[in-house]
C-alpha positions in Angstrom: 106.4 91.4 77.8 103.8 89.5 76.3 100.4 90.9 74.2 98.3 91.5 77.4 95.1 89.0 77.4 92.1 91.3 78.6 89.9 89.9 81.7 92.9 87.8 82.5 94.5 88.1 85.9 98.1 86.8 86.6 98.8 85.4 89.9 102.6 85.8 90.8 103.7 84.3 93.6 107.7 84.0 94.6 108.6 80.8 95.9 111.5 80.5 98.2 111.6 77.1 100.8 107.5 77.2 100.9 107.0 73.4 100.7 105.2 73.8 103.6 102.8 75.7 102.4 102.9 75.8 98.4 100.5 73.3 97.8 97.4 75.0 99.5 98.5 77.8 98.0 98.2 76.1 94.3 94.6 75.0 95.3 93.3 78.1 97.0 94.1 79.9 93.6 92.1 77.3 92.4 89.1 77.8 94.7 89.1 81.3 93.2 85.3 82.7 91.9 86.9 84.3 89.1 88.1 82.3 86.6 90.3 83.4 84.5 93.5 83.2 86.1 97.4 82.3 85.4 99.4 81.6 87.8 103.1 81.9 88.1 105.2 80.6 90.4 108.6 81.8 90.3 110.9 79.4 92.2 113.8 81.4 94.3 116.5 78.3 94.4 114.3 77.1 97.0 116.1 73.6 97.8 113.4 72.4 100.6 111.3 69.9 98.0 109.0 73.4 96.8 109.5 72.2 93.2 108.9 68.6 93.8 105.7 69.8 96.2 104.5 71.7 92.9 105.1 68.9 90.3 103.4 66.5 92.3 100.0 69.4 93.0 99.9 69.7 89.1 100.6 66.3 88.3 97.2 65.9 86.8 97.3 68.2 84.2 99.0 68.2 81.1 101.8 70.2 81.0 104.8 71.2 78.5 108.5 72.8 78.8 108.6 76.2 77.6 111.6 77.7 76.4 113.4 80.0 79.2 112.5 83.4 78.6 115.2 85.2 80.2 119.8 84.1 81.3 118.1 83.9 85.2 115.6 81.1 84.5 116.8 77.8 84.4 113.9 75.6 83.2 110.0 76.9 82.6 107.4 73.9 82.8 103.8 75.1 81.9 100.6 73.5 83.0 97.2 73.8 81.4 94.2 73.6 83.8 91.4 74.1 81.3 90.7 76.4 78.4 91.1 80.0 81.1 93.5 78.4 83.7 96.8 77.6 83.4 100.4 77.5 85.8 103.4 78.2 84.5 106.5 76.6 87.1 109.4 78.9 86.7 112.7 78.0 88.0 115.2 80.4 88.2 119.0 79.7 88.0 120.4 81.7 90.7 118.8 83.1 94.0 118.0 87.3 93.7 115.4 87.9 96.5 111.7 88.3 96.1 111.7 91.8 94.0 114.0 90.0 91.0 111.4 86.4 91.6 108.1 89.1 91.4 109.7 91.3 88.3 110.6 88.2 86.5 106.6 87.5 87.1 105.7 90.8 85.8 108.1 90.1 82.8 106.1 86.9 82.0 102.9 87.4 82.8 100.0 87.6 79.8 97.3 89.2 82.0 95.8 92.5 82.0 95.7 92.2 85.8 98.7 91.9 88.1 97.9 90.3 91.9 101.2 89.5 94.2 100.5 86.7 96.3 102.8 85.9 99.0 103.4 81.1 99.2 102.2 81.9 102.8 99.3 84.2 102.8 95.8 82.8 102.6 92.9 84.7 100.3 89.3 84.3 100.9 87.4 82.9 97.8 86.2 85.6 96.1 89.2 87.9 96.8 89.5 88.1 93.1 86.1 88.6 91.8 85.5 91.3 94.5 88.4 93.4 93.5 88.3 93.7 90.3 84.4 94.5 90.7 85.9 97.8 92.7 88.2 98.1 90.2 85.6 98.7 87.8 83.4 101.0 90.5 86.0 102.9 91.2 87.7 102.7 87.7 90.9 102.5 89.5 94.1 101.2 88.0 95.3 99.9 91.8 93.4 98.2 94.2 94.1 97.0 98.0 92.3 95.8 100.5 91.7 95.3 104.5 93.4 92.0 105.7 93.6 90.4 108.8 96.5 88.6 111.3 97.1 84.7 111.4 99.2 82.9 113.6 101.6 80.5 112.3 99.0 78.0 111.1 97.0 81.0 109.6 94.6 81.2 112.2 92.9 84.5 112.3 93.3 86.3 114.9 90.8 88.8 115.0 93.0 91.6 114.9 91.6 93.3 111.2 93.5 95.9 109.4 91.7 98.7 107.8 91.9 100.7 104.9 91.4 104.3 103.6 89.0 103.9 100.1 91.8 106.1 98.7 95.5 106.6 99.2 97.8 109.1 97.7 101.7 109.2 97.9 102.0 111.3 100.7 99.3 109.8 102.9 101.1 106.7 101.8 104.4 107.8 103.4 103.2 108.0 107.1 101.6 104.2 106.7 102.6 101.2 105.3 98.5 99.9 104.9 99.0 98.2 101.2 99.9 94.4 101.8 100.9 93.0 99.1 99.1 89.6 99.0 96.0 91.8 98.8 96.9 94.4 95.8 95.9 94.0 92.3 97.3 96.7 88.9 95.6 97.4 86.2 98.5 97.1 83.5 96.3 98.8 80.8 96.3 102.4 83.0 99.9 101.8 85.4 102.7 101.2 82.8 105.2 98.0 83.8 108.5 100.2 84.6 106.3 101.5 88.0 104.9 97.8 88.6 108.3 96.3 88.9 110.1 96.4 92.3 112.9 98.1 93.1 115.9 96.0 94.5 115.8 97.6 98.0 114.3 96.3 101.6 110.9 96.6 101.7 110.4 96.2 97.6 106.9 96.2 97.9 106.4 99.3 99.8 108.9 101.0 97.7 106.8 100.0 94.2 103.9 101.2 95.9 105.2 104.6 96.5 106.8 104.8 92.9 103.5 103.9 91.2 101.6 106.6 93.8 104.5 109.3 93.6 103.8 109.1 89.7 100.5 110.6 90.6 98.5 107.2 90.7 96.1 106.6 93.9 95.5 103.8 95.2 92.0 102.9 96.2 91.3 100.6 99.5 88.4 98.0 99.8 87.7 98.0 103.2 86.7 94.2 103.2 88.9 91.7 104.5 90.0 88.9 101.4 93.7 88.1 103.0 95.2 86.6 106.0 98.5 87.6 106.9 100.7 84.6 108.3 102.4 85.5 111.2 105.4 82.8 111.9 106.5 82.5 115.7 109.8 84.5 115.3 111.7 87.2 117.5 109.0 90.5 117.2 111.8 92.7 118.9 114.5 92.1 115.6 112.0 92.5 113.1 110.4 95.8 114.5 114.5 96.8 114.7 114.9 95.5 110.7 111.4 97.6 109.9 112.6 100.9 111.4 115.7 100.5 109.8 113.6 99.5 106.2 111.5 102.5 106.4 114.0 104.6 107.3 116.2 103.9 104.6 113.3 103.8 101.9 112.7 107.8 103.0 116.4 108.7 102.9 117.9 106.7 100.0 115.1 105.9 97.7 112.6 108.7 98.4 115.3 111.3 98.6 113.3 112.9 101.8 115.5 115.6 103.8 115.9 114.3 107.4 113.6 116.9 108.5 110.8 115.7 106.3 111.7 111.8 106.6 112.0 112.3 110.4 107.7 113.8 110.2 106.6 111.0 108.4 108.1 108.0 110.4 106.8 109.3 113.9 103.4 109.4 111.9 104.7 105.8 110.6 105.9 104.3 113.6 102.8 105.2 115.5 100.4 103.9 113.0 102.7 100.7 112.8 102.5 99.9 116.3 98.8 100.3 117.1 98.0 98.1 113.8 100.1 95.0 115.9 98.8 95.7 119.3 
């Protein structure tokens, strides 16, 4: 890990066949209030032109290779976009799922500040600057924040998710409220080894839980900065691959009894289905 650079937020975003979307994600980083951003995007062995669609959104600035930090990176291309902005392109060498493409982020990243952002996911303009404001307010090391649904072309829809101002592990277990595109760390109070994701299903929600079960909370700006893309897609398998997620997250990676696992997923699967309806 590099010397963290205070005031500096590092944008990781995983990159896996997102040429449809990657360049609007480059420039709505860009359209950021705050300033002082990286940005890394960490390319999954895409193979749908999501390189080629970043190259050619950077292609204005000058931009070096950088050695390959790590044996899964194949080539690193870095892009400097003014004296507090920069992109660093990394390519990995093999594909390892969004967890491995988000920790090699984390591994790379020079900012104080960690925010996930998904190649899909849209963020108002001042998503930044408004969180780490609360951040500050609430001199909180991990901040979320409401978010509301988009249709395939990221649309909103109307339907708005809220969130609690605060969030501790076990109120965390009954809901899965944090999404990702809209959380920020503080690396200076939550160490690294909590950041990083765990290589399960559902990585996010699993780091989440690590970093609160450690005795962290989480504090929720109830403001919506994100819109969740929603591709067409069959609802019924994915509400069958979430129960199996969750379930799996309380059993195997939580270590709940089935007694206890079985209390928070009815509290869970409640809350789950009334934030889609």
């Amino acid at each position: 890990m590099k010397d963290k650079e205070n005031g500096l937020v590092s944008i990781i975003v995983p990159v896996y066949r997102a040429s449809a979307y990657i360049a609007d994600t480059i420039g709505m980083v860009f359209s950021q209030t705050y300033g002082r951003w990286e940005l890394l995007l960490v390319d999954d062995c895409s193979g749908d032109g999501s390189v080629e669609v970043i190259e050619k959104a950077l292609s204005a600035y000058r931009h070096c290779p950088v050695a390959a930090a790590f044996e899964n990176i194949g080539r690193m291309e870095e892009y400097l976009c003014g004296e507090e902005k920069r992109v660093l392109l990394i390519c990995k060498n093999k594909n390892e799922g969004a967890a491995a493409a988000r920790n090699t982020g984390i591994d790379l990243a020079g900012g104080r500040y960690i925010a996930f952002l998904d190649a899909d996911d849209i963020w108002v303009p001042d998503k930044l600057e408004k969180q780490l404001s609360f951040m500050r307010k609430m001199r909180a090391g991990f901040v979320f924040s409401a978010y509301e649904f988009g249709d395939e072309s990221a649309r909103p829809t109307g339907k708005v998710v809220h969130v609690p101002q605060t969030l501790t592990y076990k109120k965390a277990l009954s809901r899965t409220v944090i999404f990702t595109t809209t959380v920020v760390l503080d690396r200076d109070m939550i160490p690294d080894e909590l950041i990083r994701m765990p290589q399960v299903a559902s990585e996010d929600t699993a780091a989440w839980w690590q970093i609160l079960r450690a005795g962290y909370e989480a504090c929720g700006l109830d403001e919506v900065l994100a819109v969740y893309r929603r591709p067409a897609r069959s609802l019924s398998s994915n509400k069958l691959k979430a129960v199996k997620r969750i379930w799996n997250l309380y059993r195997r990676q939580e270590k709940l009894s089935v007694l206890s696992s079985t209390f928070y997923f009815v509290f869970w699967a409640y809350r789950a289905t009334m934030r889609r309806i």
